[in-house]
BADREN-991763 format. One record per residue (C-alpha): residue in one letter; x, y, z. Coordinates in pm, 1 decimal. Example, Ala and Ser with C-alpha at 12.3 -4.5 7.8 and 13.67 -1.06 7.14 Angstrom:
2
residuo,c1,c2,c3
a,1230.0,-450.0,780.0
s,1367.0,-106.0,714.0
//
This chain:
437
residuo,c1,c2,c3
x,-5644.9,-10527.3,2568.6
x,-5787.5,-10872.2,2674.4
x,-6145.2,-10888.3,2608.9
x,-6184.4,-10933.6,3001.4
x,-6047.2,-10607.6,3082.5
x,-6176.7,-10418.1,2856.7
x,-6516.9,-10536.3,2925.5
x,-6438.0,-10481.0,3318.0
x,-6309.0,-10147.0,3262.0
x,-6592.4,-10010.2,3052.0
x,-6864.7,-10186.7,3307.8
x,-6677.6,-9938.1,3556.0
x,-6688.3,-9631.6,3392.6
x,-7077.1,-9672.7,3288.9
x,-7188.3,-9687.8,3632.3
x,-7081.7,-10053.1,3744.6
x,-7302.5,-10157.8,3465.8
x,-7617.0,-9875.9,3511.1
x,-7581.4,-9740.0,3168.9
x,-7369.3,-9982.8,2994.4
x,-7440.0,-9800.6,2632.4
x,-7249.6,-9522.3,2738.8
x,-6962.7,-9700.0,2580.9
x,-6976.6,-9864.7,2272.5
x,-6662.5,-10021.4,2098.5
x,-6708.7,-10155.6,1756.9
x,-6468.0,-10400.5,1519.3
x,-6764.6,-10432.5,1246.6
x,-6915.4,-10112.7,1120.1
x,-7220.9,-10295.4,935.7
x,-7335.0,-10383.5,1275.2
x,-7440.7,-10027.6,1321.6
x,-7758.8,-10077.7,1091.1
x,-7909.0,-10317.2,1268.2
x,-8225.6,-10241.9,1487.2
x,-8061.6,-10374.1,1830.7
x,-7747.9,-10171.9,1790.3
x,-7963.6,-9858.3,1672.6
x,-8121.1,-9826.3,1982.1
x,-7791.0,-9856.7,2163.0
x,-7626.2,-9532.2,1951.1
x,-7909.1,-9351.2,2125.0
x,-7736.8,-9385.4,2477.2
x,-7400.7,-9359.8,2379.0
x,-7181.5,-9030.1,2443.9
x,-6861.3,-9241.4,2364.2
x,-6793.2,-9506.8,2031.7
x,-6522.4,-9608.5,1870.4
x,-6560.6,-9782.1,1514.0
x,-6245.7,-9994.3,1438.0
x,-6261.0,-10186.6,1084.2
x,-5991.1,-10256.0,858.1
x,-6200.0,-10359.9,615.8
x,-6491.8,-10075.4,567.9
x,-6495.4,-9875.9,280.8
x,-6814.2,-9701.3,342.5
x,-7017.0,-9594.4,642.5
x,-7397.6,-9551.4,696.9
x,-7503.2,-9249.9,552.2
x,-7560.2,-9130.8,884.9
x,-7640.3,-9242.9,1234.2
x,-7828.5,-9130.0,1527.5
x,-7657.4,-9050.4,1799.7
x,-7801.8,-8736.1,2006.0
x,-7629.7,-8798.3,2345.8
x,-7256.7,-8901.4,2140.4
x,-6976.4,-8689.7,2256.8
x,-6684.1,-8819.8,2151.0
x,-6594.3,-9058.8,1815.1
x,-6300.7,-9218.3,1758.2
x,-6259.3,-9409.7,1408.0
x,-6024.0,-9604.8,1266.1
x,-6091.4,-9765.4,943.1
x,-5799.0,-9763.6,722.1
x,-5999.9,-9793.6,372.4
x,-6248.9,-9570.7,432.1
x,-6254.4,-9277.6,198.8
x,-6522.1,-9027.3,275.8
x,-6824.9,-8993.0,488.4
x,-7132.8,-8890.3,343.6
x,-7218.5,-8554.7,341.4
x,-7521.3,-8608.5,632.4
x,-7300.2,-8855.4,847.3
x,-7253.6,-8602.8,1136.3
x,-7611.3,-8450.3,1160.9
x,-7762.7,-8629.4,1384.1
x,-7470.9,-8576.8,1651.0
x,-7602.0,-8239.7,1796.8
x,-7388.7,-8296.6,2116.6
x,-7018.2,-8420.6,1950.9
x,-6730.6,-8262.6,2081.3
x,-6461.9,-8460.3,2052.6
x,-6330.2,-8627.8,1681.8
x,-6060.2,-8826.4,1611.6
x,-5994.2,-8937.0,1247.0
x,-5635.6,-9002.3,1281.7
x,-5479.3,-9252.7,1068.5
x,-5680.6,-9333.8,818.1
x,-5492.6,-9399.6,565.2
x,-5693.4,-9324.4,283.0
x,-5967.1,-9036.3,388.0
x,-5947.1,-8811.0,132.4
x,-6196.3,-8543.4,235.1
x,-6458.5,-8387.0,508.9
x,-6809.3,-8353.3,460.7
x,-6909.9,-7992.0,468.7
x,-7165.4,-8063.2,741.6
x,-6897.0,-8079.5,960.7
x,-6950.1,-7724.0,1013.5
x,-7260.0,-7750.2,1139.8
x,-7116.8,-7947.1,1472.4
x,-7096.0,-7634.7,1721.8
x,-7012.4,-7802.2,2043.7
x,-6649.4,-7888.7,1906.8
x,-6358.3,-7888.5,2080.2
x,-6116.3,-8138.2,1931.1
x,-6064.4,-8217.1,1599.2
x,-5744.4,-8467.2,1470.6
x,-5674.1,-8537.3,1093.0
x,-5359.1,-8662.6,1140.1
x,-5208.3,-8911.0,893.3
x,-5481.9,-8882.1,655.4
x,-5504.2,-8840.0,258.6
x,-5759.5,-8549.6,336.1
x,-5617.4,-8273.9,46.8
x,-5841.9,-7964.0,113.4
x,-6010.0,-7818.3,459.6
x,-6370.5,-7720.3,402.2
x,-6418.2,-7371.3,449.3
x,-6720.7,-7456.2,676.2
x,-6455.2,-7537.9,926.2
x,-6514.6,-7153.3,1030.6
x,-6814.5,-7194.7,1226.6
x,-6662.2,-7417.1,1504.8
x,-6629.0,-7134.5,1726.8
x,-6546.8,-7332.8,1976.6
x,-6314.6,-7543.4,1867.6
x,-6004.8,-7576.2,2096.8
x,-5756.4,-7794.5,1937.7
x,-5655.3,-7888.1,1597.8
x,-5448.9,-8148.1,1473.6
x,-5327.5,-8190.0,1128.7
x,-4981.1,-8350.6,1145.9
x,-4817.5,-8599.0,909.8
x,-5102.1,-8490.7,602.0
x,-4867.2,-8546.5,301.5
x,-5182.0,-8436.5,49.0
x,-5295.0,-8148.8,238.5
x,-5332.1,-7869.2,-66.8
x,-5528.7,-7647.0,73.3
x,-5631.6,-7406.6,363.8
x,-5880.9,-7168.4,335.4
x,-5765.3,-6791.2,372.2
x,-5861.2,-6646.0,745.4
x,-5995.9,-7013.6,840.7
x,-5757.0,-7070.4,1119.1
x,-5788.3,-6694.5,1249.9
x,-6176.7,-6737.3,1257.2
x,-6145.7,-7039.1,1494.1
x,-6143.7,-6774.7,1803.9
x,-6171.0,-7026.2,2079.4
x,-5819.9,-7236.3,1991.5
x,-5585.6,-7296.3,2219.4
x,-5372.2,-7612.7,2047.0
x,-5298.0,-7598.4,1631.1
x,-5046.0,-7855.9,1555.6
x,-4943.4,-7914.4,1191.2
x,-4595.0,-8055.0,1147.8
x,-4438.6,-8278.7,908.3
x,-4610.4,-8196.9,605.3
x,-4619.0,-8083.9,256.2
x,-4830.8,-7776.7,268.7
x,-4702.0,-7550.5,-37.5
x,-4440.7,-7298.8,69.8
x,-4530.6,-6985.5,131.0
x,-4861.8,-7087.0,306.9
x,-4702.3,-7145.5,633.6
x,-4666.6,-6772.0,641.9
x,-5033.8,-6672.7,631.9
x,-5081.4,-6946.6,874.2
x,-4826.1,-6817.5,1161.2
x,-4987.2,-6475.4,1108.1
x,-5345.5,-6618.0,1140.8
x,-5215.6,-6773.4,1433.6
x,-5052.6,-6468.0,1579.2
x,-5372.6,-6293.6,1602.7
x,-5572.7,-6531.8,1848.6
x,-5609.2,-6419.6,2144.4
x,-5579.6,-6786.3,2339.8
x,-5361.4,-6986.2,2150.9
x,-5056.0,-7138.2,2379.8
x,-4944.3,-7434.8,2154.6
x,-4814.0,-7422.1,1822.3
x,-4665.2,-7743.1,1619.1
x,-4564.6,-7607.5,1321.5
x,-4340.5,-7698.2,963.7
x,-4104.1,-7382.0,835.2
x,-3996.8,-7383.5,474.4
x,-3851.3,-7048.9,366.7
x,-3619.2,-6779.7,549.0
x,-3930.2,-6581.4,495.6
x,-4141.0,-6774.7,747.6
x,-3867.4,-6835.2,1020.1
x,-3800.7,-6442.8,989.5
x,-4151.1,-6425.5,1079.0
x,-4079.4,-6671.3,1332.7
x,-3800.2,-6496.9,1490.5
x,-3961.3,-6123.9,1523.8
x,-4300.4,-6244.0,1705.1
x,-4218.0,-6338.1,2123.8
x,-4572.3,-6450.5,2108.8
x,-4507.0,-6732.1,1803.9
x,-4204.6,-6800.6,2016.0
x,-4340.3,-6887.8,2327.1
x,-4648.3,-7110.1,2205.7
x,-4393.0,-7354.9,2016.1
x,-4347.0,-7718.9,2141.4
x,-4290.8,-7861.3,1781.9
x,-4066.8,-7722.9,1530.9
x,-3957.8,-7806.8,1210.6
x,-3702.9,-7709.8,924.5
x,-3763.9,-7818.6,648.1
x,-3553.7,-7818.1,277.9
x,-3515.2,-7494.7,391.9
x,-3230.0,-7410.7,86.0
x,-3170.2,-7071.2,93.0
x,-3074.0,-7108.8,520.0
x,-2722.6,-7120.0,526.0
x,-2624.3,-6999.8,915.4
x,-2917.9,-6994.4,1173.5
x,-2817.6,-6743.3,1398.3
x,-3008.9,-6785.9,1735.2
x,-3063.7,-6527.4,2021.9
x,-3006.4,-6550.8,2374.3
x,-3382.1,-6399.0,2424.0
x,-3507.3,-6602.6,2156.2
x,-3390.8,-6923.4,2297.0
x,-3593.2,-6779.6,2649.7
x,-3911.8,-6753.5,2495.9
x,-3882.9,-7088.7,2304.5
x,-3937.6,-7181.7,2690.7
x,-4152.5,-7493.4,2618.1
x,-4012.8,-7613.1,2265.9
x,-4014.6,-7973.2,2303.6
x,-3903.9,-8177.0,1977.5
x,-3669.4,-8003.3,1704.4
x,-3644.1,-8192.9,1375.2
x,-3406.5,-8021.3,1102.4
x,-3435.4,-8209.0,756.4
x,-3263.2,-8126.2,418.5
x,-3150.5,-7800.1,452.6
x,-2854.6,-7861.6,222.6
x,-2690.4,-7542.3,222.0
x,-2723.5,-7519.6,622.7
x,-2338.5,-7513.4,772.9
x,-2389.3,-7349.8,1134.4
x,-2579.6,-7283.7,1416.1
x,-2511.9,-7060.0,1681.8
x,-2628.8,-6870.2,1952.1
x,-2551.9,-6518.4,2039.5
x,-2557.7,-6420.4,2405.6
x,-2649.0,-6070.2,2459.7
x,-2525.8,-5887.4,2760.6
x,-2432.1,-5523.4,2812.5
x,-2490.3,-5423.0,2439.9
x,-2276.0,-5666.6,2302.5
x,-2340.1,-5995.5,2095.7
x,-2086.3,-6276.0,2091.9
x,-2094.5,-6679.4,1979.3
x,-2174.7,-6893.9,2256.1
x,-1859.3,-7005.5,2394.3
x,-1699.8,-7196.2,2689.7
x,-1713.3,-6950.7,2973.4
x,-2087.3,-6865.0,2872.6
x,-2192.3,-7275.7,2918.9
x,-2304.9,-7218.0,3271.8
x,-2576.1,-6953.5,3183.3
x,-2640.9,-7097.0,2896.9
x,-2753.3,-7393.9,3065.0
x,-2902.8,-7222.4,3347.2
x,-3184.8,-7040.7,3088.9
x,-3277.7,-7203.5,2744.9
x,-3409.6,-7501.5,2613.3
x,-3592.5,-7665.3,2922.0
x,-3824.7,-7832.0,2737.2
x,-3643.7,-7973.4,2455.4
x,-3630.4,-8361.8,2437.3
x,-3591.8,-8464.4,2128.8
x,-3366.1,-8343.9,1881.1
x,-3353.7,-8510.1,1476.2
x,-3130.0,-8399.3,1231.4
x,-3109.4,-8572.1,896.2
x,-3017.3,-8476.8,512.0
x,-2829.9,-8216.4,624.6
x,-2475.7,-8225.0,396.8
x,-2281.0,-7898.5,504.8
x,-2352.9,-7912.8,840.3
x,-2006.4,-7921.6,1048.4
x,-2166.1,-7956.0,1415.9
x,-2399.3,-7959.1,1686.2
x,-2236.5,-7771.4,1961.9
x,-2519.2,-7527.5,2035.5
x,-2660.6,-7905.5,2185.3
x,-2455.7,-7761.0,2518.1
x,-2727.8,-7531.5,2571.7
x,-3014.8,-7855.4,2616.0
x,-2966.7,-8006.7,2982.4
x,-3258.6,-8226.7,2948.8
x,-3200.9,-8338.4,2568.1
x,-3314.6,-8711.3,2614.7
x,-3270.9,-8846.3,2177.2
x,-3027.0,-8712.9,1979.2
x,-3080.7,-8890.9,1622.4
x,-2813.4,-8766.6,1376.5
x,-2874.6,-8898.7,995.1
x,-2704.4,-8807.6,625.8
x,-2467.5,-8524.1,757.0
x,-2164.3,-8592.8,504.7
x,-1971.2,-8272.8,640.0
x,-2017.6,-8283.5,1031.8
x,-1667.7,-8386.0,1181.7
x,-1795.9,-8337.5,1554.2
x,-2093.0,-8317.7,1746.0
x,-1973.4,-8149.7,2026.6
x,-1669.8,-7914.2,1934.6
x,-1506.2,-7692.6,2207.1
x,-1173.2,-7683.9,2332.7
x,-924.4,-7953.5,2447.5
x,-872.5,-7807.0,2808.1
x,-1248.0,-7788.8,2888.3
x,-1463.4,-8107.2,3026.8
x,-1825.8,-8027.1,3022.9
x,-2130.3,-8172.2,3213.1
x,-2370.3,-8199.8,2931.7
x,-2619.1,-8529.7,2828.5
x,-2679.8,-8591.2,3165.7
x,-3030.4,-8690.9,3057.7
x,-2952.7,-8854.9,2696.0
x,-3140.5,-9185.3,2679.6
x,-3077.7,-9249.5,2317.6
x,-2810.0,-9148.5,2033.1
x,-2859.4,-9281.3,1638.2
x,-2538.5,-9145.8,1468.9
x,-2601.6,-9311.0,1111.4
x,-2382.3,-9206.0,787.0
x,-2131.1,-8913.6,900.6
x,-1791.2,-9040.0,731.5
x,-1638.0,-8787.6,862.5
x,-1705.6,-8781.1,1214.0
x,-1437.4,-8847.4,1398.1
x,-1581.0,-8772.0,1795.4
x,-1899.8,-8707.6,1998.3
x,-1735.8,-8503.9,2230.2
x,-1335.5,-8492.4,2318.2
x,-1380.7,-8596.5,2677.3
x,-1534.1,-8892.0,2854.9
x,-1928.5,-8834.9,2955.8
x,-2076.1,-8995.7,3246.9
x,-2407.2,-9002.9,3090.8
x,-2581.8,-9136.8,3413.2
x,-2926.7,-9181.2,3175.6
x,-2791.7,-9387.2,2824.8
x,-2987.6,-9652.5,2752.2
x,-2911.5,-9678.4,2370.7
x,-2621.1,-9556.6,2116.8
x,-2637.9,-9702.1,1732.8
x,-2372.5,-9613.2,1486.1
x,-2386.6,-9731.0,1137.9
x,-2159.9,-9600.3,850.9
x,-1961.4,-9354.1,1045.4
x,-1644.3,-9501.7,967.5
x,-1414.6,-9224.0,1098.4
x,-1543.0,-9249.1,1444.9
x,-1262.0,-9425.9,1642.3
x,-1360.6,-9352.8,2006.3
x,-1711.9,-9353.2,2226.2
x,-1641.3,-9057.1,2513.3
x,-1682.6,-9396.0,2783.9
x,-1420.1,-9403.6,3066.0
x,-1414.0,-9549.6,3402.1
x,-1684.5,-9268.6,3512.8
x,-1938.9,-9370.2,3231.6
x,-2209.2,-9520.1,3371.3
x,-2373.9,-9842.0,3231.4
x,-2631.8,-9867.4,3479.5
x,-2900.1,-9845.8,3208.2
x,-2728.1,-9950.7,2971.8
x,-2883.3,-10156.7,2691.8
x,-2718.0,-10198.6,2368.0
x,-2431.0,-10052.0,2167.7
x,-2562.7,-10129.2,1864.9
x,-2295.1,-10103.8,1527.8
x,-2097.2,-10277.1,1256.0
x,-1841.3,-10558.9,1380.4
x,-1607.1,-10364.2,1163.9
x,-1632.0,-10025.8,1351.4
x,-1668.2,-10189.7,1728.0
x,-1316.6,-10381.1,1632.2
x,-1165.8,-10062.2,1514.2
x,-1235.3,-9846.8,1881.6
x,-956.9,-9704.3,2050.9
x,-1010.0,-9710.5,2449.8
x,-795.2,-9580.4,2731.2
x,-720.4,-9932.4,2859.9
x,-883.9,-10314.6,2839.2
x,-1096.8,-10288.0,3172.7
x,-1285.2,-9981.7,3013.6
x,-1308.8,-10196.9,2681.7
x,-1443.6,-10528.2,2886.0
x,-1705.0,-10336.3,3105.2
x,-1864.3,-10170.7,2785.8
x,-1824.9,-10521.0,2554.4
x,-2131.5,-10724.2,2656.2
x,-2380.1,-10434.3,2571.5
x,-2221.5,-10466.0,2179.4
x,-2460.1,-10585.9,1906.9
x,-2407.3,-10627.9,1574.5
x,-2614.7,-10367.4,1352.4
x,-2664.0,-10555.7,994.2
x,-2814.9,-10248.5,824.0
x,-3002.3,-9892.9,800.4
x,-3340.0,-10104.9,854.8
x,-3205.7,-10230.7,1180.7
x,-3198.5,-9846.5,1335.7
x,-3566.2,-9759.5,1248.4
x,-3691.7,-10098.4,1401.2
x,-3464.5,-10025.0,1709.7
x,-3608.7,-9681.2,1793.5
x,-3951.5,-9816.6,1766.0
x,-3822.1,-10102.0,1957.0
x,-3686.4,-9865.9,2231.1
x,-3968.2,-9591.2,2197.9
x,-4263.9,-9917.9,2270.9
x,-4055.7,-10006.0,2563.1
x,-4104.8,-9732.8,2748.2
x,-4496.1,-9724.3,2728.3
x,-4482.0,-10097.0,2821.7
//
């Protein structure tokens, strides 16, 4: 932010300048011991402490009227044990993303008032079993924490006031996750579950609780070996009402997924009659959709049933032949809402879907590596009105078959040559950034 707006927009919020300690915003944490800035931490109630270069904090600070801390220091490692003692009032902490925070003090416990705790992306390997006292606490973050060992039995169940747990993408030892989603099961308020499946076991668990079901917005599977064919209900896929991101990563010995509509005492594989209910009642929510490492994995047809699916990201599926497979004499409405595709190393994949889309919404498609793929479902009735990029090899693009040239010349300007795998992780940053801009 330029340093002119952010000093107007902080002079606003404290009051047109009456209290103009409310906010405090530092880029050099050894500041904070001297006198002048001491007497401002007694006014604050919001700080944040940005310093790439720290590697140790005062051994505490006082800050009675502080309410929420933000910090950002990538080589900090700990806090002292007394850091957070003088902050009687702090509700609100967000640790996120530093890179090399091993661990907590145990005084954290001591902070009653919290609400929000985030210890995402951190190197933090055990939660302190103090942890149990923040009765208030509301929400709890702890996604992306590669190191995280260890999770105190009954912890998460003793946190009575939570509403939000999220802990996805990471490497918490299997069978863990299965305490956890009973520990969760048994608050009263929770409504919002992020959460990282590793064994049958735990998606079993998964699948017979409605009320684990309906608090998921972030799911997922992962190295899951011993899943070979997820077989999905009609009433499951109702109560996963607000799921919102799906990511399914190396389950190696996955080859299907379907869903079984149930009707009138009978069960049956989703199929092209049943597209218009199935439409009409599941996966509302669900945006974003990543599926990578898995090698037996023929298709993603169940996709039908996600009308507002806005990324599809498809990675390392050796196997998968189609990602839409139904029948020749049918022409579907789905990805009316698609933004982005990444289809990157399926040699075998010979179509997205077997009739043209309009796909009013596409802003991006990459291919790399999928060297079977002779056709893009683009006709005359495709839209390019947001249009981007095609991005791809000059190989594949010179390779597509199209119905006729004008079809061809309307889609050619939006080609761009892909050089390499490292090309489609900058792009979906590239194309993620650009719609916050």
């Amino acid at each position: 932010m330029h340093d002119v707006i952010h000093d107007m927009a902080l002079w606003l919020y404290c009051e047109c300048g009456k209290e103009k300690n409310k906010i405090l915003v530092y880029n050099d944490v050894c500041r904070l011991k001297e006198a002048q800035e001491i007497l401002e931490l007694k006014e604050t109630e919001k700080m944040s402490l940005w310093d790439k270069n720290v590697e140790e904090f005062p051994k505490t600070l006082k800050c009675p009227n502080l309410k929420t801390l933000i910090v950002a220091c990538n080589k900090l490692k700990k806090f002292s044990s007394g850091f957070f003692q003088f902050m009687p009032l702090i509700r609100d902490l967000d640790l996120s993303r530093n890179d090399n925070l091993s661990e907590l003090p145990t005084g954290i416990g001591k902070l009653c008032a919290f609400r929000y705790l985030n210890l995402s992306f951190t190197k933090i390997r055990k939660l302190p079993v103090e942890l149990t006292n923040l009765k208030n606490l509301m929400f709890l973050v702890l996604d992306h924490m590669f190191s995280l060992e260890i999770i105190p039995q009954e912890l998460i169940s003793s946190l009575i006031s939570l509403k939000l747990f999220s802990m996805y993408n990471n490497n918490v030892l299997s069978g863990v996750e299965e305490r956890l989603l009973d520990e969760l099961e048994s608050l009263n308020g929770i409504n919002e579950i992020g959460m990282t499946i590793f064994t049958t076991l735990s998606f079993n668990k998964l699948n017979g609780s409605h009320k684990l079901q309906r608090c998921l917005s972030h799911l997922q599977l992962d190295k899951c070996g011993d899943v070979i064919s997820l077989e999905l209900s009609s009433s499951f896929l109702k109560r996963m009402e607000h799921l919102l991101y799906l990511n399914i990563y190396k389950c190696n010995d996955l080859k299907d997924i379907k869903i079984k509509l149930e009707g009138e005492g009978t069960q049956r594989d989703v199929t092209l009659p049943n597209y218009i209910v199935a439409k009409e009642n599941y996966f509302h929510a669900l945006r974003e959709v990543y599926i990578k490492y898995c090698s037996k994995l023929l298709n993603l047809t169940w996709l039908v049933c996600a009308p507002y699916l806005e990324e599809l990201r498809v990675e390392h599926c050796e196997s998968m032949e189609q990602v839409i497979c139904y029948g020749v004499g049918e022409n579907l409405d789905i990805f009316l809402r698609l933004k982005y595709i990444t289809l990157n190393k399926l040699p075998r994949l010979t179509s997205i879907y077997g009739h043209p889309l309009l796909f009013p919404s596409f802003e991006i498609i990459k291919v790399y590596k999928c060297k079977s793929l002779r056709s893009l479902p683009f006709d005359s009735n495709t839209s390019n009105n947001n249009l981007k990029k095609i991005k791809g090899e000059t190989s594949w693009w010179n390779q597509l078959e199209w119905k006729n040239e004008t079809i061809k010349h309307s889609f050619t300007p939006y080609f761009q040559i892909n050089p390499g795998a490292e090309a489609y992780l900058t792009d979906v940053e590239e194309f993620k950034c650009s719609g916050i801009n």
